[in-house]
N, C-alpha and C positions, 0 to 999 in steps of 0.2 A: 504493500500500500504506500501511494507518496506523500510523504509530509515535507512540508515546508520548511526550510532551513531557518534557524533561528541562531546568534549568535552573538558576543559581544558587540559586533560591526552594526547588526540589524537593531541590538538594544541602544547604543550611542542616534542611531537614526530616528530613533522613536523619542530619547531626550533632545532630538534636536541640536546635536553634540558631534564636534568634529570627530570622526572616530580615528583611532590612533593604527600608526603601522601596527603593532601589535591587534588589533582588533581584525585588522584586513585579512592578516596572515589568520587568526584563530578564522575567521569568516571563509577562506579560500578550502581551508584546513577542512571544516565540517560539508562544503559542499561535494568535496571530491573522497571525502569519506562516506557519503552516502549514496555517491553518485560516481562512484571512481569509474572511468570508460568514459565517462558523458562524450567529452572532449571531442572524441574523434570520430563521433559518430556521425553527424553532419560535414563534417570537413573534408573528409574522405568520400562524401560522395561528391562532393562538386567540385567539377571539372571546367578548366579552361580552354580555349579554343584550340589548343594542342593536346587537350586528353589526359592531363596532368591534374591531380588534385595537389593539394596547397602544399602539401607534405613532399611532393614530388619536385614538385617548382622548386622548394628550398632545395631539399637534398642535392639539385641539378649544382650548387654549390662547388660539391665536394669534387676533385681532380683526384683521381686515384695512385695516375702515376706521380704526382706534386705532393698531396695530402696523405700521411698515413696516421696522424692519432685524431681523432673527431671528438666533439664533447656535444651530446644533445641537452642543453640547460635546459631544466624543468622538462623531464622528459616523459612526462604522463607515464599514459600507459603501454610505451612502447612502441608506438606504431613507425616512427620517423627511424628510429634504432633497425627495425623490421627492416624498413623501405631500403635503408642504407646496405643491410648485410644481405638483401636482396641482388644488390645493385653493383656491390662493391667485393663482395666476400672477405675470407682474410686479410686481403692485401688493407683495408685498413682497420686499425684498432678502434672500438666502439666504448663511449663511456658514456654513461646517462646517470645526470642528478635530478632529484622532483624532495619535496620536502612531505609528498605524502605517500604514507608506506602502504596504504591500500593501493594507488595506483604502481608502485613498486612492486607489489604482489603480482601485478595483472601483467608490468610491463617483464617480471620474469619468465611467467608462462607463457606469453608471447614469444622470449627470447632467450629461448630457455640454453644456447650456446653458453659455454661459461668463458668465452674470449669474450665477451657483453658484458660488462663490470660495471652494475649499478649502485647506486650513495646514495643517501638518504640526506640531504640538505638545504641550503637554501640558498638563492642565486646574488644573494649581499655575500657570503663570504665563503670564497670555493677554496673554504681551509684543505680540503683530499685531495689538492692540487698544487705541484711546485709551480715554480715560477718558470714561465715558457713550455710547458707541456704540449699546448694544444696546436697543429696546425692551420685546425678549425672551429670554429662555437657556434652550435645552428640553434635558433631557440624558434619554436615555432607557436602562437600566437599566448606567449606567456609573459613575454616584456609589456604590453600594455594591463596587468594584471599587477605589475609588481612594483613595491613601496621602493623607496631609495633608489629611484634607477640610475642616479650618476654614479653611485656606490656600485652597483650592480654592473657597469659599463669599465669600474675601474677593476675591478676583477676579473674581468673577462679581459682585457688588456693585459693583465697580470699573468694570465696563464695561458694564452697564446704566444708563440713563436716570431720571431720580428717575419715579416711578409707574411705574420697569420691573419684570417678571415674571420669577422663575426659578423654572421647572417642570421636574419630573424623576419617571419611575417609575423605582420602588427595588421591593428583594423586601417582600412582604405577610405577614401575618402566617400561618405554615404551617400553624395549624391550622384555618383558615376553608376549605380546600384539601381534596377530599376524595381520600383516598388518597397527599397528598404526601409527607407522614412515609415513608409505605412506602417510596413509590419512593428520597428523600433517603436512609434509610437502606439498602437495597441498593446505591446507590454507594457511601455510605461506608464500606461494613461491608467492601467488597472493597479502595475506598483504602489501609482502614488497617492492609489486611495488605500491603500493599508500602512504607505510608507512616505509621506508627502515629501520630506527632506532626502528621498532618496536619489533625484536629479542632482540634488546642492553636494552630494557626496559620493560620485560614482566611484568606482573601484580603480585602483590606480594612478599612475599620475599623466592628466588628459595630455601633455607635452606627448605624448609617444602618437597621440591620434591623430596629430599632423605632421604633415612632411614637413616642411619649416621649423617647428619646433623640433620636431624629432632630427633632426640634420645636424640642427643649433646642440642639444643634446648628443650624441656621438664627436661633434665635432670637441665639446667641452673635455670629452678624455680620452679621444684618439687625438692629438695634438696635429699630426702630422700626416694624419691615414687618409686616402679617397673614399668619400660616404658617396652612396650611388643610393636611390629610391626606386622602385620599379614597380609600376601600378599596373593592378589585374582585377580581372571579374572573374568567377569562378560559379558556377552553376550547376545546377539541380535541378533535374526532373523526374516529376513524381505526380504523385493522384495526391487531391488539393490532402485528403488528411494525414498523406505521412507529409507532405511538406509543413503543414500547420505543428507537426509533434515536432520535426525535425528544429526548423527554425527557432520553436519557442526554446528547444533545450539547446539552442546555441548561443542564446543571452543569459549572463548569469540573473539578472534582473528576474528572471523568473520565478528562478528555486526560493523566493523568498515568500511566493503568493502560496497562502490560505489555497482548500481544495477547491475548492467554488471555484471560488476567481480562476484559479489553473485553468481549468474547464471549460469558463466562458474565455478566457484569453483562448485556448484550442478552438471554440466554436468560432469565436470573430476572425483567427486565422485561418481557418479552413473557408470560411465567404469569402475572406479575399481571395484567398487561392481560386478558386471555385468561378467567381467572375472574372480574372483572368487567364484561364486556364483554355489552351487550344486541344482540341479534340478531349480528351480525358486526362490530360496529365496539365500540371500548370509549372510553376519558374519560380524560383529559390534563388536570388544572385548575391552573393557576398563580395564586397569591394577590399583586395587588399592590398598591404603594401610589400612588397619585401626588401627591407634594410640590407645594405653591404657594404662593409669597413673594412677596405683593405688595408691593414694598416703597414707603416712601411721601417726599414731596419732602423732608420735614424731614430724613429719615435723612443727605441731602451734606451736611449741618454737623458731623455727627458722626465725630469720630476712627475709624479702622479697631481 
């Protein structure tokens, strides 16, 4: 049966209180403990005009003959890990950090190779890691989720290799997205009658949701690196009701609604689907971006 997430983050929203990193993290912490998989369940199926889902885009990242250690930051449940030792096999070393041990469960039965060496951590301080280990840090849609991201950005610097890579999809800009508005706003509109301040304190920090800030941001602690942006649509199709399940469970905004409300949020999404929908299936389009910092040899002399 689902119940709605409840949490110190969702309790600071209801006093109308800034809620603290700490709250985000216990908040992040109970969603993916109850809903560990969520993640990639919508992500994986929409595909871009090349056939690729999001997870693939990224991975397309990694050079096999250039890249051998990889780090998937906040590695859920495995799927990007999956994609990679599909893709790459031995020849490159896999490592995956997520700070929750139920998707850690899932992402070992996924990968269940034991050259796959998963931590249990969190992306402010990749203590399991020396300094220059990584040739690459792929984060796939976890940097717009996470508190202290220049902290997060200096560690990930810290343990990449001078001409190492950190690449990551983040959210895209929503009006390249046809119909997202709509749907984002039918979840919020039902959030924020249980949860009014929950616009005034969205999860994360909003710099990662635009290219300019997010640029400005990277640029702040790769000193020296080329930041590159690369916007995409990525799509779904489906019969209007799994697109109405899909999409709802790809806002965290949701897991916070009462069962009611879940329900009529399903129902109002499945009418939109429903009137836009050609022949029997209708369109799910997510706007994303994918970040890449190549950063470059000069950058190890320079101060954090």
């Amino acid at each position: 049966m689902r119940t709605n997430i409840e949490s110190s983050w969702t309790q600071s929203l209801l006093r109308g209180e800034q809620p603290s990193n700490a709250d985000l993290r216990n908040h992040l912490m109970a969603v993916h403990r109850d809903y560990a998989g969520f993640t990639e369940s919508c992500a994986i199926r929409c595909e871009d005009k090349l056939g690729r889902n999001s997870y693939e885009f990224l991975s397309d990242i990694v050079d096999p003959s250039r890249h051998r250690h990889v780090l998937d930051l906040a590695c859920g449940s495995g799927v990007l890990l999956e994609i990679c030792y599909r893709r790459f096999g031995p020849s490159v070393v896999l490592n995956g950090l997520d700070m929750s041990k139920e998707e850690l469960g899932m992402a070992r039965v996924r990968n269940p190779n034991p050259s796959i060496k998963l931590y249990q951590g969190v992306a402010q301080n990749l203590d399991p890691f020396d300094d220059g280990t990584f040739d690459v840090v792929l984060c796939h849609w976890a940097l717009t989720l996470m508190d202290q991201v220049p902290q997060v950005l200096r560690e990930v610097r810290r343990v990449l290799k001078p001409n190492g890579i950190f690449a990551a999809i983040v959210d895209g800009d929503p009006a390249t997205a046809s119909s997202y508005a709509e749907i984002h706003n039918v979840i919020y509109n039902l959030v924020q009658r249980e949860h009014p301040n929950y616009s005034k304190f969205d999860l994360g920090d909003p710099r990662v949701r635009t290219s300019q800030d997010l640029k400005q941001l990277a640029l702040g602690s790769f000193k020296c690196a080329q930041v590159d942006i690369e916007s995409a649509i990525f799509d779904m199709h489906a019969t209007p009701d799994i697109l109405a399940r899909e999409a709802a469970g790809f806002f965290y905004a949701s897991f916070v609604l009462a069962t009611s409300a879940h329900n009529q949020m399903l129902r109002e999404l499945e009418d939109l689907f429903a009137r836009q929908k050609k022949n029997e299936c209708g369109k799910f389009s997510l706007p994303v971006n994918r970040l890449v910092v190549r950063q470059r040899k000069s950058e190890e002399n320079l101060s954090a």
